[in-house]
C-alpha positions in Angstrom: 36.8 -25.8 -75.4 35.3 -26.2 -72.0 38.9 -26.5 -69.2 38.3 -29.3 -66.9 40.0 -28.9 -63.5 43.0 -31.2 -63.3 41.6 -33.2 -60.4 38.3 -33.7 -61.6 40.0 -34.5 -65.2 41.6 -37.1 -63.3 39.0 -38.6 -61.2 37.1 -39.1 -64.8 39.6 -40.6 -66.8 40.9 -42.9 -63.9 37.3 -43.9 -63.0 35.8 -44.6 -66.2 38.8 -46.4 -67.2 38.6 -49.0 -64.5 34.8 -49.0 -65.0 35.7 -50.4 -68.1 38.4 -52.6 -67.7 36.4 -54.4 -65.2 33.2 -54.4 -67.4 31.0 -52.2 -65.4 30.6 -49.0 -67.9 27.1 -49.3 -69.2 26.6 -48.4 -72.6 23.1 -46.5 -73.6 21.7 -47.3 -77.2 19.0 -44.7 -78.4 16.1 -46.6 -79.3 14.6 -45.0 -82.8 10.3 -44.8 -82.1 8.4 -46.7 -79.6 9.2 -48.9 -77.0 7.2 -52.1 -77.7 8.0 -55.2 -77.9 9.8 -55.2 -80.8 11.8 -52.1 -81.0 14.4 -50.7 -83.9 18.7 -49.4 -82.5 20.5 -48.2 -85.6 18.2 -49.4 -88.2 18.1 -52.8 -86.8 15.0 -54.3 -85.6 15.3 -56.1 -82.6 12.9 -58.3 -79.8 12.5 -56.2 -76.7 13.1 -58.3 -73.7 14.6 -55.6 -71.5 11.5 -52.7 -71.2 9.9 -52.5 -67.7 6.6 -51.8 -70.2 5.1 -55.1 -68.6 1.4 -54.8 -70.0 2.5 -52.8 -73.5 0.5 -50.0 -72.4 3.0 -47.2 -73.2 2.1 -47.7 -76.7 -1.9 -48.4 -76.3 -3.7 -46.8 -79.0 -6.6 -45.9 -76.4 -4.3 -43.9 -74.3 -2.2 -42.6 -76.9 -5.6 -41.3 -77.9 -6.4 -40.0 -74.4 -3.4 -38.1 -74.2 -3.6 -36.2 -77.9 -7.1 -35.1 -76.5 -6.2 -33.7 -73.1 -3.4 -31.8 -74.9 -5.8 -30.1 -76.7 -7.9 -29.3 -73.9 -4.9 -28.7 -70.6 -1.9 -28.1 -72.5 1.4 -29.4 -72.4 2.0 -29.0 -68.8 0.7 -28.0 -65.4 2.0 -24.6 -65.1 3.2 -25.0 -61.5 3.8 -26.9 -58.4 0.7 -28.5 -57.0 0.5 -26.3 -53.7 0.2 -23.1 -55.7 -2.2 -23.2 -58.8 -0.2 -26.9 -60.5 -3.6 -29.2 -58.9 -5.8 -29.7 -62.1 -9.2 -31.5 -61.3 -7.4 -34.1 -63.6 -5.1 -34.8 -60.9 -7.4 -35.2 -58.5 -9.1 -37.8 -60.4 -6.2 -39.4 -60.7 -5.5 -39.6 -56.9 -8.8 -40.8 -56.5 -8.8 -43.3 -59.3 -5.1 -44.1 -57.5 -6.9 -45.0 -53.9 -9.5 -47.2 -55.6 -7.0 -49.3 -57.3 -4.8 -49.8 -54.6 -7.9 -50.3 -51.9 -6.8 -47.4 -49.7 -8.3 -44.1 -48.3 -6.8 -41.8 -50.2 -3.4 -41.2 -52.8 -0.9 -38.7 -53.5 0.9 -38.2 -56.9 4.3 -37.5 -57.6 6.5 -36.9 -60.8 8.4 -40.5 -60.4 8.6 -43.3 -58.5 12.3 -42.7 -57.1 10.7 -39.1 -56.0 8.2 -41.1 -53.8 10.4 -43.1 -51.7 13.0 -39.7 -51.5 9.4 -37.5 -50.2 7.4 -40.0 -48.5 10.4 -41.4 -46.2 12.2 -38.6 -45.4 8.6 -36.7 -44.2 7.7 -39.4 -42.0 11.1 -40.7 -40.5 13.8 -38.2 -38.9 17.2 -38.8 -36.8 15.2 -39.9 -33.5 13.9 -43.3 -35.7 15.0 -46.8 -37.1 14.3 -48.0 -40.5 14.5 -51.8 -41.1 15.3 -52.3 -44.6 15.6 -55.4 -46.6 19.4 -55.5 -47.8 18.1 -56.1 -51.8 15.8 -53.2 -51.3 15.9 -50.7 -54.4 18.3 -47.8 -54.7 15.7 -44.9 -54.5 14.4 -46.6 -50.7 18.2 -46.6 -49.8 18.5 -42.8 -50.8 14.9 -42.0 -49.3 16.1 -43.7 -45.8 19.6 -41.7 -45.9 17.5 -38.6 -46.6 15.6 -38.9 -43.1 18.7 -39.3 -41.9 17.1 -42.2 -39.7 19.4 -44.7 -38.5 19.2 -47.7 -41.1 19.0 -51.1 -39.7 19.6 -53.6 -42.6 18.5 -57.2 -42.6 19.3 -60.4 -44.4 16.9 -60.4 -47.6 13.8 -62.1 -47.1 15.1 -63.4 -43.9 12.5 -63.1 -41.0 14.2 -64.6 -38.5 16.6 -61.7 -39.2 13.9 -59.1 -39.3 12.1 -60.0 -36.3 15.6 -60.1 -34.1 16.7 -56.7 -34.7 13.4 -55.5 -35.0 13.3 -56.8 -30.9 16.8 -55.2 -30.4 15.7 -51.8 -32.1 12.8 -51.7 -29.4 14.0 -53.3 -26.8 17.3 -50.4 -27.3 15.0 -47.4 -26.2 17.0 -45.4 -28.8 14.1 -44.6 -31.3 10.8 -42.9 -31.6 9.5 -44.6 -34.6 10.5 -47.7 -36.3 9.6 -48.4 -40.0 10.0 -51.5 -42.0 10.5 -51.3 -45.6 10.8 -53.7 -48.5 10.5 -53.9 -52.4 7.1 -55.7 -53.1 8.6 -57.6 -55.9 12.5 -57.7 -56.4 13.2 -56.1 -59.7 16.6 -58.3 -60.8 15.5 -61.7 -59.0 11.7 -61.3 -59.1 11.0 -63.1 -56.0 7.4 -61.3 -53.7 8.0 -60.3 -50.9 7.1 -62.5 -47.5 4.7 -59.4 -46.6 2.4 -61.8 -44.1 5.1 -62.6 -41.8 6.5 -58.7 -42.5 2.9 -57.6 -41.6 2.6 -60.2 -38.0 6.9 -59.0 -37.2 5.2 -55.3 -37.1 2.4 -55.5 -35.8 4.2 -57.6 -32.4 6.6 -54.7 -32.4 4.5 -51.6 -33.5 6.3 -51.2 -36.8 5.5 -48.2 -39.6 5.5 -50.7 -42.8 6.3 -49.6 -46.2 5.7 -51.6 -49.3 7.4 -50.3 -52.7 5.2 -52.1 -55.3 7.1 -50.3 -57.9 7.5 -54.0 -59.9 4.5 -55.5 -58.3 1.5 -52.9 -59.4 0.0 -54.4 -62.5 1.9 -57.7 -62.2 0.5 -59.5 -58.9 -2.5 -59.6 -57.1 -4.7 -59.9 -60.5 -3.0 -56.2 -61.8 -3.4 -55.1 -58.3 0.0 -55.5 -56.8 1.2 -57.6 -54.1 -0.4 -55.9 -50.8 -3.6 -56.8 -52.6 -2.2 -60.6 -54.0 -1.8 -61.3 -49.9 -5.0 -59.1 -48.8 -3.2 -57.2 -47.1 -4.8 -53.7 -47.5 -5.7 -52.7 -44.3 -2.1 -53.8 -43.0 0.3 -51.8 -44.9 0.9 -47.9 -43.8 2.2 -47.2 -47.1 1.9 -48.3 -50.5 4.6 -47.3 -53.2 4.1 -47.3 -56.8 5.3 -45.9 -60.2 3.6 -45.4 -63.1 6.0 -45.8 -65.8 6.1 -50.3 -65.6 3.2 -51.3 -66.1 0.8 -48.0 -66.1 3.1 -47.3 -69.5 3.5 -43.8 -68.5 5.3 -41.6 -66.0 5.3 -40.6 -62.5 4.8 -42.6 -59.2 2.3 -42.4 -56.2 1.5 -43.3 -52.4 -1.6 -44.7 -51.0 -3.0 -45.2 -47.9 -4.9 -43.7 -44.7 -6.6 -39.9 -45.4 -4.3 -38.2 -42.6 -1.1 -39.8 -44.3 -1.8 -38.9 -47.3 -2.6 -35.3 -45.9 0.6 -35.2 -44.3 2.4 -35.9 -47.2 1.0 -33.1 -49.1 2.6 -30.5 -46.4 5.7 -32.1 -45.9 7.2 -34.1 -48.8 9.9 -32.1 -50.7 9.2 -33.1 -54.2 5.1 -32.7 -53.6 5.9 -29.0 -52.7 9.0 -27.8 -54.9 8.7 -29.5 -58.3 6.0 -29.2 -61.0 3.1 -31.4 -61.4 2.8 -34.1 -63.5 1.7 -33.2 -66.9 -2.1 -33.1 -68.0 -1.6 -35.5 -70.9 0.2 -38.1 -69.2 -2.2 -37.8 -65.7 -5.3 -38.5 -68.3 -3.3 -41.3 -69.6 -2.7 -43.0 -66.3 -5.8 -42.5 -65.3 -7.5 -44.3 -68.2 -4.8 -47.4 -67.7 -5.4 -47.7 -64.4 -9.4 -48.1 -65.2 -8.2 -50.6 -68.1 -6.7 -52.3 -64.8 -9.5 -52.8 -62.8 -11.9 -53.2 -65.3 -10.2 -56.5 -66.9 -7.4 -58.8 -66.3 -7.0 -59.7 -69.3 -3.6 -57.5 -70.4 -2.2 -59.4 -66.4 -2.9 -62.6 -67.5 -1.6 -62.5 -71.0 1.6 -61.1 -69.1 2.3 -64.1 -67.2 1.5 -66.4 -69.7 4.4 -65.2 -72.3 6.5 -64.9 -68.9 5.7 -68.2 -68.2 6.3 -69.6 -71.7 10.0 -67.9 -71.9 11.1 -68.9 -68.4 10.3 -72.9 -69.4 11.9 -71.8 -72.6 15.2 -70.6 -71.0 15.5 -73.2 -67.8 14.7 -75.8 -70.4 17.9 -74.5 -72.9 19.8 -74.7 -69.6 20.5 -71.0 -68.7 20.3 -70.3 -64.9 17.3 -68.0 -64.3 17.7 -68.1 -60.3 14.4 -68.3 -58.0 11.8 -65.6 -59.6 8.0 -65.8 -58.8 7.1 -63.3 -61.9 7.3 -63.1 -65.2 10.7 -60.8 -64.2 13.3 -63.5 -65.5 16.8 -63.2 -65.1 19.9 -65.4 -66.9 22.1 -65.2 -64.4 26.0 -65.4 -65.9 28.0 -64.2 -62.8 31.3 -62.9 -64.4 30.9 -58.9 -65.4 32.5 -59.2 -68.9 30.9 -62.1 -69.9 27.7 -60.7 -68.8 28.2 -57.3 -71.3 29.8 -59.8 -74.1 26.4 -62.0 -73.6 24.6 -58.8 -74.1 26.6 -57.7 -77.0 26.0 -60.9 -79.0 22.0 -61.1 -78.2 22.0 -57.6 -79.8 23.8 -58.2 -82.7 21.8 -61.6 -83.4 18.1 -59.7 -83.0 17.2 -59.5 -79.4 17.9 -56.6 -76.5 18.4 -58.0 -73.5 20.1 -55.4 -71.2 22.8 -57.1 -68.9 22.5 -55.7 -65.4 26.0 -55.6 -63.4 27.2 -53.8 -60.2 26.3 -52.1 -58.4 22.6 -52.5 -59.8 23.4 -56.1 -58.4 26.2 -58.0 -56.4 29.5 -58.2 -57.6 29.9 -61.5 -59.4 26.3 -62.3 -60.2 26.0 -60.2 -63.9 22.9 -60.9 -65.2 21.1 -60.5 -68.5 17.1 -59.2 -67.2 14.4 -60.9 -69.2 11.0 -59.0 -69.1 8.5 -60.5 -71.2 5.4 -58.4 -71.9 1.9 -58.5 -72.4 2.6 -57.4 -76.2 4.9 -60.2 -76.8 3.6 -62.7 -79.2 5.0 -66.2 -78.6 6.3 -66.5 -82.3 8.7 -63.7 -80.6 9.5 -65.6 -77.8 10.4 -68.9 -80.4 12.4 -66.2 -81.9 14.5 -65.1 -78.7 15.0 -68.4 -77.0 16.3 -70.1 -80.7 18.8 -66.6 -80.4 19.5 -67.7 -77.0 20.0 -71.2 -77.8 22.8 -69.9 -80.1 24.7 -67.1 -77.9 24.3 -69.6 -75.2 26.2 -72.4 -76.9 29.2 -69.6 -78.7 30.3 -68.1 -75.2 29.9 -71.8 -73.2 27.0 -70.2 -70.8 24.9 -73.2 -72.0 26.2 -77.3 -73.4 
């Protein structure tokens, strides 16, 4: 029997006791076989409103396809990092295939999304610099800025008049080298866009670096494109951020942009350097989705139109599903325990719907995350919103 110390023994117990008391412990349910959109937890089928697989390509039979072959072919894995001998052709291809998609010079790879922001910040930005960063940014851009140890400038979310006065005041200090601005280009628990226009005119008047993490944007805005391309924005953005595990349906992340960036990153970031590639089977598979992507819209525009038709659904039962511009839509309950007990109740009636508490979001604004996908019939969605209807109505959420 593995001997704890007695103060970490304590820390534990006294932590994940108040955790939950206070309805913050998060409890993980193994799901048994694929994660579509309906999916099966302890025998039970259930409708899957809670997978960030927004186009239902991490079950496509075309890439599931892709993948079996290139196993056959590559392997199982890359073999090493990509600066030794871990670069196949396939990645590559991928890279290049990245840079087309995202209408930039060139791309780099990288084995997750939260890896991109911890490499590509931290190479670029260093204790001499400023980062302005939106204060609803995601948790891996707050961990990348930390890591550059850059001095982090936060500012009111979506608030330009807040951006553009301490962007002056970072200039006008004389303290910094470099100044960055970064934001989320879609905001994962609200899913609100970005105001990247007025973002892009703020930096250019003060010579900003900016940085776009399209991590819930790629695939979802801008016709599958993401949301540098919905404003045309291209040739105005230093960096764009990505994963490949939303709506790609696979695994990994990438950055695109100008040749010499890119070729910086490939000597400098961390994880590019000390971590293995990305595996052959899963590079083919992204790959292929990605040429899915810009071959048709037609997996896009399905996705908005269930997203659509379930956030009329909920706003019409009467649940509060806040300001989103995407089919990302939240029921927003506030108090922590009723959030979980909400949760608890969808799950047991036929429907997983994950709730989302602190410190994922603010204190006090527990939230059950809706993600429709591409893959979602709407006899589903009739199915979910008459379950909703129900919970709703039994914990007083909803008259």
């Amino acid at each position: 029997m593995i001997q704890l110390s007695k103060a970490l023994h304590s820390f534990l117990e006294e932590n994940l006791k108040e955790l939950r008391d206070q309805g913050l412990y998060n409890e993980i349910e193994p799901v048994e076989g694929p994660n579509g959109p309906i999916i099966k937890i302890k025998g039970k089928n259930l409708i899957n409103l809670s997978a960030n697989n927004y186009l239902g390509l991490a079950t496509n039979a075309q890439l599931k396809e892709v993948a079996k072959q290139t196993i056959d072919v590559y392997g199982v894995g890359a073999g090493a990092v990509r600066t030794i001998n871990g670069t196949l052709d396939l990645h590559v291809k991928l890279e290049e295939k990245l840079a087309e998609f995202k209408g930039t010079e060139a791309a780099i790879s990288y084995q997750s999304g939260f890896n991109c922001n911890m490499a590509a910040i931290s190479a670029v930005m260093d204790k001499n610099d400023a980062i302005l960063s939106d204060a609803l940014n995601h948790a891996s851009i707050i961990d990348g800025c930390r890591l550059s140890k850059a001095k982090i400038i936060a500012f009111n979310h979506s608030d330009m008049t807040d951006l553009r006065n301490k962007a002056q005041a970072a200039v006008e200090s004389g303290l910094y080298k470099k100044i960055m601005v970064i934001t989320d280009g879609v905001f994962s628990m609200d899913g609100d866009i970005a105001k990247l226009p007025e973002i892009v005119e703020i930096a250019k008047e003060f010579d900003l670096i900016t940085y776009v993490d399209d991590a819930h944007g790629s695939g979802v805005t801008g016709k599958g494109m993401g949301t540098v391309k919905h404003f045309g924005l291209q040739n105005d953005i230093d960096f764009q951020m990505g994963t490949l595990s939303k709506a790609i349906g696979v695994v990994g992340g990438y950055v695109a942009g100008k040749q010499n960036m890119i070729d910086w990153l490939k000597v400098r970031s961390r994880p590019f350097l000390f971590s293995t590639a990305l595996p052959p089977a899963d590079v083919a598979a992204i790959t292929a989705a990605l040429q899915m992507l810009i071959d048709s819209t037609e997996l896009h525009d399905q996705l908005w139109e269930n997203g659509d038709y379930l956030k009329a659904g909920l706003k019409k039962l009467g649940f509060n599903i806040g300001n989103s511009e995407t089919p990302i839509t939240p029921c927003i309950i506030g108090e922590e325990k009723l959030t979980q007990q909400f949760s608890r109740r969808l799950l047991e009636e036929g429907v997983y719907a994950k709730s989302i508490v602190f410190p994922t979001v603010q204190k006090g604004t527990g939230r059950v995350r809706n993600m429709p996908s591409a893959a979602h019939t709407q006899a589903m969605l009739d199915d979910a919103l008459v379950i909703y209807e129900k919970v709703g109505k039994e914990l007083g959420i909803i008259n």
